[in-house]
C-alpha positions in Angstrom: 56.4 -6.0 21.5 54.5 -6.2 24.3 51.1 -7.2 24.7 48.2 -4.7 23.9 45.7 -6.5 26.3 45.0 -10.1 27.8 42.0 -12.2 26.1 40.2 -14.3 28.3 38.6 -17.7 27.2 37.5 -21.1 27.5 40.4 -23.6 28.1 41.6 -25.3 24.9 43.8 -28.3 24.9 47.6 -28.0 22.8 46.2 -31.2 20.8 43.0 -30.0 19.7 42.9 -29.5 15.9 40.6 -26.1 16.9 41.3 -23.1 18.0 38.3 -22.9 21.0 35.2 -25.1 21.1 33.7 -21.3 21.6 32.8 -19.9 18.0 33.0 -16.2 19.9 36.9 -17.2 21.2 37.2 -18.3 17.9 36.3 -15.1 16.4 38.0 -12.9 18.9 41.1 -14.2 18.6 41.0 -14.5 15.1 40.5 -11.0 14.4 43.5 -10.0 17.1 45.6 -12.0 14.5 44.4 -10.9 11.2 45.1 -7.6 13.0 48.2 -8.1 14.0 47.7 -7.2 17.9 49.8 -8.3 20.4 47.8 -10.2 23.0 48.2 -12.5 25.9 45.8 -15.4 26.6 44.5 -16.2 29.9 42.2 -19.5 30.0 39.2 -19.6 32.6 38.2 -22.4 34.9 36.0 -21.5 36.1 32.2 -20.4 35.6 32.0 -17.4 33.7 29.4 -16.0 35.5 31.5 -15.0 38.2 34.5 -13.2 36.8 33.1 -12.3 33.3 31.9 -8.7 32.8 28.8 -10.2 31.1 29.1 -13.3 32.6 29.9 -15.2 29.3 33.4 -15.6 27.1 35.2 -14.5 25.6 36.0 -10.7 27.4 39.7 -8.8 27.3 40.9 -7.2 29.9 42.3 -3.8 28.2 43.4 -0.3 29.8 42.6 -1.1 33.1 39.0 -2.7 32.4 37.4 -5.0 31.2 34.9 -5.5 27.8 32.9 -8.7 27.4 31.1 -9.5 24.2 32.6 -10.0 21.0 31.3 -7.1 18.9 32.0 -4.7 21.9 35.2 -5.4 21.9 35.4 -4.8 18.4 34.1 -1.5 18.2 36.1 -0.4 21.5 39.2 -1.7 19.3 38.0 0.3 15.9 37.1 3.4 18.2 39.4 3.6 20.7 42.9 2.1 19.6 42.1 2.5 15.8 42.2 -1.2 14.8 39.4 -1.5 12.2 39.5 -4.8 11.1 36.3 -3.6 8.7 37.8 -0.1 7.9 38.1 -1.4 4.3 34.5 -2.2 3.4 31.5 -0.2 1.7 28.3 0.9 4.3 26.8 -1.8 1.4 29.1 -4.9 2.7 29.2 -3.6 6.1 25.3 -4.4 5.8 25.6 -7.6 4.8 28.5 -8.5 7.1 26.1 -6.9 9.9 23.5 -9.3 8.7 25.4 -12.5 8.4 26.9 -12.1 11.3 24.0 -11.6 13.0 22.5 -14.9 11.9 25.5 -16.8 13.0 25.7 -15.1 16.8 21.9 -15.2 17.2 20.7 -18.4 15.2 23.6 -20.5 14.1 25.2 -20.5 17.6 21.6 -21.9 19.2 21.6 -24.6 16.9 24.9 -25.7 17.6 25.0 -25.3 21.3 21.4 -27.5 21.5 22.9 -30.3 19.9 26.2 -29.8 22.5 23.6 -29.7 25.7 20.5 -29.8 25.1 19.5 -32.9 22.7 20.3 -36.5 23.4 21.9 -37.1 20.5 25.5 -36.8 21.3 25.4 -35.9 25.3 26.8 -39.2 26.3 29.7 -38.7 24.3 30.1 -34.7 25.4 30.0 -35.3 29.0 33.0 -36.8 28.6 34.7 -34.4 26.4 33.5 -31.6 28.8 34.3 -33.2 32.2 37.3 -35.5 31.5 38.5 -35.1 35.0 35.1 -36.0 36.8 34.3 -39.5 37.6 31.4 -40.9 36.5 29.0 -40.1 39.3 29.7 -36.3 40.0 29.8 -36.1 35.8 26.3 -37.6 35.9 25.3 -34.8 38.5 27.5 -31.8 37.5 26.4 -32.5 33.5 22.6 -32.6 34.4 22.8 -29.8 36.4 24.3 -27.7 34.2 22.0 -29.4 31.4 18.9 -28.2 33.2 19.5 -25.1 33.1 20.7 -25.0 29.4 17.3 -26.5 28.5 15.5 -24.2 30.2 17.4 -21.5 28.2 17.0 -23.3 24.9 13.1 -23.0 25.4 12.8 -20.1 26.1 14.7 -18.7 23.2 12.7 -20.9 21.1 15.4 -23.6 19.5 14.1 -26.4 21.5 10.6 -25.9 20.4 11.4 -27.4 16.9 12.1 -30.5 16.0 15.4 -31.8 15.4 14.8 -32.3 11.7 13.3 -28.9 11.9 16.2 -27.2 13.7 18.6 -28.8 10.8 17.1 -27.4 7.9 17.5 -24.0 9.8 21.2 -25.1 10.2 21.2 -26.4 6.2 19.4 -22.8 5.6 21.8 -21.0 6.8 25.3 -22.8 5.5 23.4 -22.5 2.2 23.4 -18.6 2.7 27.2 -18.3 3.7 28.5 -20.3 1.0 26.1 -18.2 -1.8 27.9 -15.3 -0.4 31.4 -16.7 -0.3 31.3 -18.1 -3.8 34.4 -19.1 -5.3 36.0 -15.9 -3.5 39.2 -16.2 -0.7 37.0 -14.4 1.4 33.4 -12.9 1.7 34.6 -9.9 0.1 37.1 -11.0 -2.1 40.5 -10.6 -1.1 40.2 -8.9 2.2 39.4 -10.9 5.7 36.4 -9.1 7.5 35.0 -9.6 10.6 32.5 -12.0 9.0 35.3 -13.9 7.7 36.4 -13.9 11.7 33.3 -14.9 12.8 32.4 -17.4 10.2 35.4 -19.4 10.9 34.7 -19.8 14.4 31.6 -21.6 14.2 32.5 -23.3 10.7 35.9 -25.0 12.5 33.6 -26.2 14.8 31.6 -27.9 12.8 34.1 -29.3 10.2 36.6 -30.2 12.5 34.3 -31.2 16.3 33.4 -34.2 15.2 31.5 -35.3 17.9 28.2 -33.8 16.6 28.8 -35.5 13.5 25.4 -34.9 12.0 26.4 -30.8 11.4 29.7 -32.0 10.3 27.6 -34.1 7.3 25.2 -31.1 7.0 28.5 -28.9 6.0 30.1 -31.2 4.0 27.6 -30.2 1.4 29.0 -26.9 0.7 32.9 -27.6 0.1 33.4 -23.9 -0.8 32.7 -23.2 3.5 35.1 -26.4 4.3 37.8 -24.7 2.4 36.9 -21.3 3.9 37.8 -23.0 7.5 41.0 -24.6 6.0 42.2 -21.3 4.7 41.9 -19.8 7.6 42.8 -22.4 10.0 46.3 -22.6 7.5 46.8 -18.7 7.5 46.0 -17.5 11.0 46.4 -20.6 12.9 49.3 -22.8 11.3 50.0 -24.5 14.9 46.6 -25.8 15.2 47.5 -28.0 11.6 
């Protein structure tokens, strides 16, 4: 069968135990599978801002154009090819998957990227992981460039303003809510994976299995029912990664 469109990410390694250190690759390609679309990966190495259509990843190139941001692409798949991965659920759980997944894109994904760039906590350790191939004195410069500016985003969106401890009982707050909704259940909503489910796993296989910001890892190891979540999914749609 061939190939419905191309999606466009972050590089990702054939060892790494995730799919994408990018929740939003995560939860692209993740509903492609539960799907069942036919898709073609092409990894980017370069800096988003100049090839994506909103200068950030993931975007799909798809009947002759191209559709950054993960929701768009959703609904341009739901509308225009008829690939609903929600088509299932009540206006009631499409609220609340609205909802929840708005927390993880808009709240959730702050957190998690400040403690990648912004705080001191683990930096050392991810300037290594992100620039492998950089010696140490163009990593010292290339990092802190690009840290800069990340800062300067993280304030003015707000995370930055907090404390750490603050920021991680936002973090606890919101694994709390998830894994109240998921209960004892498969999936969010019972048996069926939503885009929640999708979306959820990408930034929960992040934190169980990216160990390098260890300190969200031990935040979600206090809601097994979430850690399960990820292995389910990781076992059912992405068997290769183990």
């Amino acid at each position: 069968m061939s190939s419905l469109l191309t999606l466009n990410m972050f590089p990702v390694s054939k060892r790494s135990n995730i799919p994408n250190i990018s929740p939003f690759c995560v939860k692209i390609e993740t509903c492609l599978r539960i799907l069942n679309i036919p898709y073609d990966i092409f990894f980017i190495k370069k800096a988003p801002r100049y090839c994506a259509p909103k200068g950030k990843l993931p975007f799909i190139d798809i009947d002759g154009q191209r559709l950054g941001d993960s929701e768009i692409i959703l609904k341009y798949l739901a509308e225009k090819k008829g690939l609903n991965i929600d088509k299932n659920f009540s206006e009631k759980e499409m609220a609340a998957i609205i909802a929840y997944k708005k927390m993880l894109d808009e709240h959730v994904s702050f957190i998690m990227s400040y403690y990648r760039w912004g705080s001191n906590r683990y930096w050392k350790a991810l300037k290594k992981f992100y620039f492998p191939a950089l010696s140490a004195p163009i990593r010292f410069l290339w990092g802190g460039y690009m840290r800069y500016h990340a800062n300067k985003y993280y304030y003015a969106q707000g995370i930055s303003r907090h404390s750490e401890s603050e920021i991680d009982a936002f973090f606890d707050e919101c694994l709390f809510s998830l894994s109240q909704l998921l209960g004892e259940k498969d999936y969010f909503f019972d048996n069926t994976p939503s885009s929640l489910d999708a979306a959820a796993f990408g930034f929960l296989c992040n934190i169980y299995r990216f160990r390098i910001t260890k300190h969200l890892t031990e935040i979600g190891e206090k809601y097994p029912n979430l850690k399960a979540h990820s292995e389910r999914m990781m076992t059912r749609y992405f068997p290769e990664r183990g």
